[in-house]
C-alpha positions as CSV (number, residue, x, y, z in Angstrom):
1,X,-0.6,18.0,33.5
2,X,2.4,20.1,31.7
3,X,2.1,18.2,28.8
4,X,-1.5,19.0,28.6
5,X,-1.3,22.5,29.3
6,X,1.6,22.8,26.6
7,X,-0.6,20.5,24.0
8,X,1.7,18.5,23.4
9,X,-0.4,15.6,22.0
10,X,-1.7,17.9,19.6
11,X,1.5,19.8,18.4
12,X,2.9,16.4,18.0
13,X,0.7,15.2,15.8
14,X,0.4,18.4,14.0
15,X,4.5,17.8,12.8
16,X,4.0,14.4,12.0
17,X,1.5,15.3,9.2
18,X,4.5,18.0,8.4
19,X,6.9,15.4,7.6
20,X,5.2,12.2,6.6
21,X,5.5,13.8,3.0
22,X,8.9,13.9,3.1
23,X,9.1,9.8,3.3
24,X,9.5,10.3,-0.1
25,X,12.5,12.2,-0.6
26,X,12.6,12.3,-4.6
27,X,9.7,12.5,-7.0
28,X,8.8,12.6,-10.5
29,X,5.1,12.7,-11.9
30,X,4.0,9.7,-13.5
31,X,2.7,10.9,-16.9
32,X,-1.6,10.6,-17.9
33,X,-2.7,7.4,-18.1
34,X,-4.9,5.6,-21.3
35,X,-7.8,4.5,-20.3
36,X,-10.0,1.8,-21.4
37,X,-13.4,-0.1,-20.5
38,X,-13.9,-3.8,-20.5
39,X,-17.0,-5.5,-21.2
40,X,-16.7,-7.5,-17.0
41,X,-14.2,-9.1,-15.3
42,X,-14.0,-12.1,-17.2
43,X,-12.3,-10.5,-20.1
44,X,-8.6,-10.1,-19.5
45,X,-6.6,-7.0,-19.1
46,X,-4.9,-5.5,-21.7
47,X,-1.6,-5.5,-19.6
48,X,1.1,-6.3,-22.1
49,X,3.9,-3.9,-22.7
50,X,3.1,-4.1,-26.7
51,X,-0.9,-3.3,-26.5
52,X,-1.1,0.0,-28.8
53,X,-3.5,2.0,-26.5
54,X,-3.0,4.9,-28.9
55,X,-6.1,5.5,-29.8
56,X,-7.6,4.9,-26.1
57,X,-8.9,8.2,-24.1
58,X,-6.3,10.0,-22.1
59,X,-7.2,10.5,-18.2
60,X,-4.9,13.6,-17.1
61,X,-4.2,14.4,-13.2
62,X,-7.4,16.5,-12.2
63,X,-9.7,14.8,-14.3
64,X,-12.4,12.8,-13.9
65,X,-12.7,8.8,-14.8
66,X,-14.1,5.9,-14.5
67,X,-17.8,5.1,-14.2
68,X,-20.0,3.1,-11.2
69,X,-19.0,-0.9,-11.4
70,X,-16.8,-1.1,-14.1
71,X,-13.7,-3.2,-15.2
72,X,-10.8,-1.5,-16.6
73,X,-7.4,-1.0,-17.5
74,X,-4.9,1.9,-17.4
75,X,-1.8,2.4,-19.0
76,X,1.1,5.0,-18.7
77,X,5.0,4.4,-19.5
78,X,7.7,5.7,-16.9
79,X,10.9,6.7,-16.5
80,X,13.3,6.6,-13.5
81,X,15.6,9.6,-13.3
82,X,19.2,8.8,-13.8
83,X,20.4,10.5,-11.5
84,X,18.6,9.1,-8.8
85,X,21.1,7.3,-6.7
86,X,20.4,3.9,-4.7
87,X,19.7,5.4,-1.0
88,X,16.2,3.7,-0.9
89,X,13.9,1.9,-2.8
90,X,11.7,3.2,-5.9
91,X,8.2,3.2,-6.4
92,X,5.0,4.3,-7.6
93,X,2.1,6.5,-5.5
94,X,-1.0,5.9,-7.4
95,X,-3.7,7.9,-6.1
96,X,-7.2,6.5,-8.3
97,X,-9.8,8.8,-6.8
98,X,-12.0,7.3,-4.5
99,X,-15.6,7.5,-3.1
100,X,-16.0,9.6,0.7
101,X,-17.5,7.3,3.1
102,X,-18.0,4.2,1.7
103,X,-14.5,1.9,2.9
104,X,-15.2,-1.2,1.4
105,X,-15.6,-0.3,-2.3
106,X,-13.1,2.2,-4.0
107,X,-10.9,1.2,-7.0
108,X,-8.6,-1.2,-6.9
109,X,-6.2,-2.9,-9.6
110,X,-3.4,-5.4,-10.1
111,X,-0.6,-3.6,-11.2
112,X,1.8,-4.7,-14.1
113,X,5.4,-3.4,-14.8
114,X,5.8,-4.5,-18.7
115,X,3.8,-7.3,-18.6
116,X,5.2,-8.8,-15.2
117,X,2.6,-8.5,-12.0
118,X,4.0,-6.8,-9.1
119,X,1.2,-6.2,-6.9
120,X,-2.2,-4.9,-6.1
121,X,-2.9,-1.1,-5.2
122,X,-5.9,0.2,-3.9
123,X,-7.0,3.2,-1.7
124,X,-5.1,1.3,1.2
125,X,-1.9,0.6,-1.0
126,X,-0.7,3.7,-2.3
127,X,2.6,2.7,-2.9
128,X,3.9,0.6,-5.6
129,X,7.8,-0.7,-4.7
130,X,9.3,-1.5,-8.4
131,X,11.4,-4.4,-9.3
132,X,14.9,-3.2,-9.0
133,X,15.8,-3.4,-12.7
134,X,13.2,-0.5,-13.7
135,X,16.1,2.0,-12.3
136,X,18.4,1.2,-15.7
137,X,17.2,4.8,-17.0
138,X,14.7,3.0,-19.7
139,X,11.2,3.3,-20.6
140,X,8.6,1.0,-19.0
141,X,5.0,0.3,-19.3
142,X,2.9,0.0,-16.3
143,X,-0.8,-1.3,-16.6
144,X,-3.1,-1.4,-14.2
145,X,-6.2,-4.0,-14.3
146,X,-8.7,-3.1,-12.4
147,X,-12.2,-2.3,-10.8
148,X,-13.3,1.0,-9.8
149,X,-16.2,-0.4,-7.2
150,X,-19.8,-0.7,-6.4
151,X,-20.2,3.0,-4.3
152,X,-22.9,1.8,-2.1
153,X,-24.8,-1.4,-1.8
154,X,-28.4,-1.5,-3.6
155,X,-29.1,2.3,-4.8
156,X,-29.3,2.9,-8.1
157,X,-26.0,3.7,-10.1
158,X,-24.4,7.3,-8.9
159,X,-23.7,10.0,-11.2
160,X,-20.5,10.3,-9.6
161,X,-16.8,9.5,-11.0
162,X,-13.8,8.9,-9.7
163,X,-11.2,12.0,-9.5
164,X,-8.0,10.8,-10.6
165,X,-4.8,12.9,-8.7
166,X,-1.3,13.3,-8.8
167,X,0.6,9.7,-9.3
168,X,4.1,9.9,-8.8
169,X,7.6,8.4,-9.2
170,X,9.5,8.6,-5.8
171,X,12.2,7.2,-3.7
172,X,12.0,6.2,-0.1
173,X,13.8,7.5,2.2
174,X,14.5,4.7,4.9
175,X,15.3,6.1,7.9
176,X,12.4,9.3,7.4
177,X,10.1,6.2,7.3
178,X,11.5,4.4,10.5
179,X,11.1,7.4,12.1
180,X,7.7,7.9,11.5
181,X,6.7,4.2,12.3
182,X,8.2,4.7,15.8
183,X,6.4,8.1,16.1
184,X,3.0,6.4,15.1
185,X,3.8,3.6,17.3
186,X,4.8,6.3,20.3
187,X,1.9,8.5,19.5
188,X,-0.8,6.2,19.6
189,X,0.2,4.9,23.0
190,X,0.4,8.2,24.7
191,X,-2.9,8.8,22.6
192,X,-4.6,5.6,24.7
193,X,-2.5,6.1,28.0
194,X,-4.5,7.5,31.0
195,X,-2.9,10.5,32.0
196,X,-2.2,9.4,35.5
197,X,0.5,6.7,34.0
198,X,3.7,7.6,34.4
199,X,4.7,5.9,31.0
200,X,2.3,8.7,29.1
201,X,4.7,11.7,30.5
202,X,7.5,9.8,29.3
203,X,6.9,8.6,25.9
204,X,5.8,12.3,25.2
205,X,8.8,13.5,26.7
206,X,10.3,11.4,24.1
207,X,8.1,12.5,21.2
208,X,9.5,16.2,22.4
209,X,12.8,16.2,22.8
210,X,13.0,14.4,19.4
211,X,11.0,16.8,17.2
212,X,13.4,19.6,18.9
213,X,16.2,17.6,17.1
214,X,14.5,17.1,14.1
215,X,15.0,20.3,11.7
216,X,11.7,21.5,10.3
217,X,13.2,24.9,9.0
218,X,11.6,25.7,5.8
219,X,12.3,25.0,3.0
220,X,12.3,21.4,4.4
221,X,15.4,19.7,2.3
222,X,18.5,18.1,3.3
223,X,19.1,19.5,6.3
224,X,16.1,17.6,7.6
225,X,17.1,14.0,6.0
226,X,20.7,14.7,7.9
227,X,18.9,15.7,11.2
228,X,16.5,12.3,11.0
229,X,19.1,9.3,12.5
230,X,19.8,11.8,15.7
231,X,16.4,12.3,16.0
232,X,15.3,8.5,16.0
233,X,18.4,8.0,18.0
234,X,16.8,10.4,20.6
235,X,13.3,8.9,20.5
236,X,14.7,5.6,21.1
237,X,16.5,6.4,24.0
238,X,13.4,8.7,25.3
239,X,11.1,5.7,24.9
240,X,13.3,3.1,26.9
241,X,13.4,5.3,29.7
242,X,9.4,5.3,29.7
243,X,9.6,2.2,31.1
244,X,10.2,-1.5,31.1
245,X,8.6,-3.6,28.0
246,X,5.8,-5.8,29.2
247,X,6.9,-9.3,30.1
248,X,4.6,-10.6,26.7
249,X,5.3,-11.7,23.5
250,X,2.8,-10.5,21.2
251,X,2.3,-12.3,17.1
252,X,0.4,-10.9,15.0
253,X,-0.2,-12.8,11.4
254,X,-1.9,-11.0,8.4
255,X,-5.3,-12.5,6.9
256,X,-7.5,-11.1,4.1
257,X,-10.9,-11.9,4.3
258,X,-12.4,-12.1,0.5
259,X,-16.4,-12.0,0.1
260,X,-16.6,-14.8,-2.3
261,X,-20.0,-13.9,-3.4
262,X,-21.3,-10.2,-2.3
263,X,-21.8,-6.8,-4.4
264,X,-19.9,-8.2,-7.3
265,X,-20.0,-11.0,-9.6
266,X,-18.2,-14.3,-9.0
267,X,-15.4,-13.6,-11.9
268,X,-14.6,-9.8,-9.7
269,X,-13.7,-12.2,-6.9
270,X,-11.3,-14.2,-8.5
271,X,-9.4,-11.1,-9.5
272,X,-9.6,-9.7,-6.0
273,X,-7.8,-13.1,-5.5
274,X,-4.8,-12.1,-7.1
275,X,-4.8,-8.5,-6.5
276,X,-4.6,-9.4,-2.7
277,X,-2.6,-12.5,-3.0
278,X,-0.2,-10.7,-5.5
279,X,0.1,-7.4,-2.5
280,X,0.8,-9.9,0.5
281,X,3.8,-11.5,-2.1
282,X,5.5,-8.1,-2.0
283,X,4.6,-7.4,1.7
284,X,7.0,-10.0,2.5
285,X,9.4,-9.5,0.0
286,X,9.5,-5.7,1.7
287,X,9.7,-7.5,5.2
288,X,11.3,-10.4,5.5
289,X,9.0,-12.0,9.3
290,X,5.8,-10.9,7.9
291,X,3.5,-14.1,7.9
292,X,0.2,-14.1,6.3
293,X,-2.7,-16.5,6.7
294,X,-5.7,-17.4,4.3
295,X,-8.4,-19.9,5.7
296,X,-10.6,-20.1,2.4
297,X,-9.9,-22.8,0.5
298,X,-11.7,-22.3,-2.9
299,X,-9.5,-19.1,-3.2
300,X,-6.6,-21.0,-4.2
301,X,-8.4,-22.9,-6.4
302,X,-9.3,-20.1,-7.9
303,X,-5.6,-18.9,-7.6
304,X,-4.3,-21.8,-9.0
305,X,-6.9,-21.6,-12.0
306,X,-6.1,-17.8,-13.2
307,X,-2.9,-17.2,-11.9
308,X,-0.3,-20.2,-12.2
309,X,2.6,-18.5,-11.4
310,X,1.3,-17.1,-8.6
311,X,0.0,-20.2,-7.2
312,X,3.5,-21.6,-7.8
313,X,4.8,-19.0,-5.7
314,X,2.8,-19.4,-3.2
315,X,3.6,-23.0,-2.6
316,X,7.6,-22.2,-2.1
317,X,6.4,-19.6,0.9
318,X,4.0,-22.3,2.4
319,X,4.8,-23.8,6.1
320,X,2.0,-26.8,5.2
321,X,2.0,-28.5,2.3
322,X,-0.4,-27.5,-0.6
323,X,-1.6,-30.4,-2.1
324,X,-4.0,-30.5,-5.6
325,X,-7.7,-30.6,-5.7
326,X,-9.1,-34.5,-6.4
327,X,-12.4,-34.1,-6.1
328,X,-14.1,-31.0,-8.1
329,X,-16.7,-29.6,-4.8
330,X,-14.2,-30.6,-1.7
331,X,-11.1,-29.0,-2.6
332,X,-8.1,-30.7,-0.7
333,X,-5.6,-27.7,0.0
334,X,-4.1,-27.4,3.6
335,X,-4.9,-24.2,5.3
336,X,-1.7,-22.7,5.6
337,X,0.4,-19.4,6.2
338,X,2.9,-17.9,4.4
């Protein structure tokens, strides 16, 4: 009852959208990208860090790109500051533009760092980590190969484009983002909790006393970052004393479920294929128990067709051996999780 009187639910969510900004506690802008059309999917990207785009049309932050159903690649160079120190890893936020209420179709690419994929960014993968050796203070070329999406299912091709915004160059900062995982985690319990548990009080207690610790003076700078591992420290503790965990274990194992034949050709599919294969790759390169599961077979097929290396990968993660295809219609892989 006191915590709905003071709204706490509501202030607390209020100052998470505050700081969830500030996971990124150094950025550049990425500079405009070139842009060019491609005739479908099954022509390749233009993706190598020689390609002279020169003469391609520039698409600047605030500006509008890309029409209804179209393959495409974009291409900007980069340059991490150096003087950016190694506190937390570096990546890219690329925001494409995307279509209001329709989730299932917005733009989505495989994204290259001179020449070498990295992984697959759409309106649900914002953030780009680089490879390490980008932070040498050089130039690079990134290239994204892509799709900007079918905006609806049978209508008649829209008028509308996609907005590109701000894309950026940032640096994590580690412990803002554990913080706000454990906030999410915390919120969205109390958020579900019936307000007669005793546990709801609690973890809002929690979620208070550790925003009091947390300095949100303005301008929002360093004294926040120092303020962040006392205030996780505080949350922790807050959260334990909400109550005993549950006496289950709970798994939970990532699976993509890829429309082989829908709203887009055959040949879009097969890229999806290693946009989403090449994303779940540096998922578990970012952290280290996450296991992922794909149950359709003809994908990696199709993986092992267009993207070798990939495939190659993929085998070293497997927990079930892989083994090749002998007959051309009943393809022999092992289902298996990575």
């Amino acid at each position: 009852m006191e915590h709905e009187r003071r709204s706490t639910l509501q202030k607390i969510t209020g100052r998470l959208k505050l700081i969830e900004p500030l996971v990124y506690r150094r950025r550049v802008p990425l500079g405009a990208f070139r842009y060019f059309e491609h005739a479908g999917p099954e022509e390749a990207g233009a993706v190598a860090p020689d390609v002279d785009d020169s003469l391609w049309p520039v698409v600047e932050p605030g500006t509008y790109w890309g029409q209804w159903n179209a393959s495409f690649t974009l291409r900007s160079r980069f340059r991490v500051p150096q003087d950016w120190d190694d506190a937390g890893p570096v990546g890219v936020v690329l925001n494409l533009g995307e279509i209001h209420n329709w989730d299932f179709c917005h733009p989505e690419a495989l994204v290259y760092v001179d020449g070498r994929a990295v992984a697959g960014c759409d309106k649900y993968h914002r953030l780009i980590v680089l490879p390490a050796d980008c932070c040498d203070g050089e130039e690079h070329v990134l290239a994204l190969h892509g799709y900007t999406g079918r905006w609806g299912c049978f209508e008649d091709p829209p008028a509308a484009r996609l907005l590109m915004e701000r894309c950026d160059i940032v640096q994590v900062d580690a412990a803002t983002q554990a913080l706000i995982a454990t906030v999410c985690v915390a919120l969205g319990a109390a958020e579900v909790l019936d307000d007669n548990q005793p546990a709801k009080g609690r973890i809002l207690n929690a979620l208070d006393e550790a925003f009091k610790v947390l300095d949100t003076r303005e301008p929002l700078g360093e004294p926040f970052y120092e303020s962040v591992p006392e205030a996780r420290a505080v949350l922790e503790a807050g959260l334990r004393r909400a109550g005993p965990s549950l006496d289950v274990d709970v798994t939970a194992v990532g699976h993509s479920h890829i429309d082989v034949a829908w709203l887009w050709p055959l040949a879009q599919t097969r890229r999806k294929c290693g946009r989403s294969f090449h994303t779940v790759l540096a998922l578990m390169e970012e952290f280290e128990r996450y296991r992922f599961t794909q149950s359709q077979p003809q994908l990696y097929d199709y993986v092992r067709q267009d993207y070798p290396e990939l495939f190659e990968r993929i085998k070293e993660l497997s927990l079930i051996h892989i083994s090749e295809p002998t007959r051309p219609l009943y393809i022999s892989y092992a289902v298996f999780c990575l």
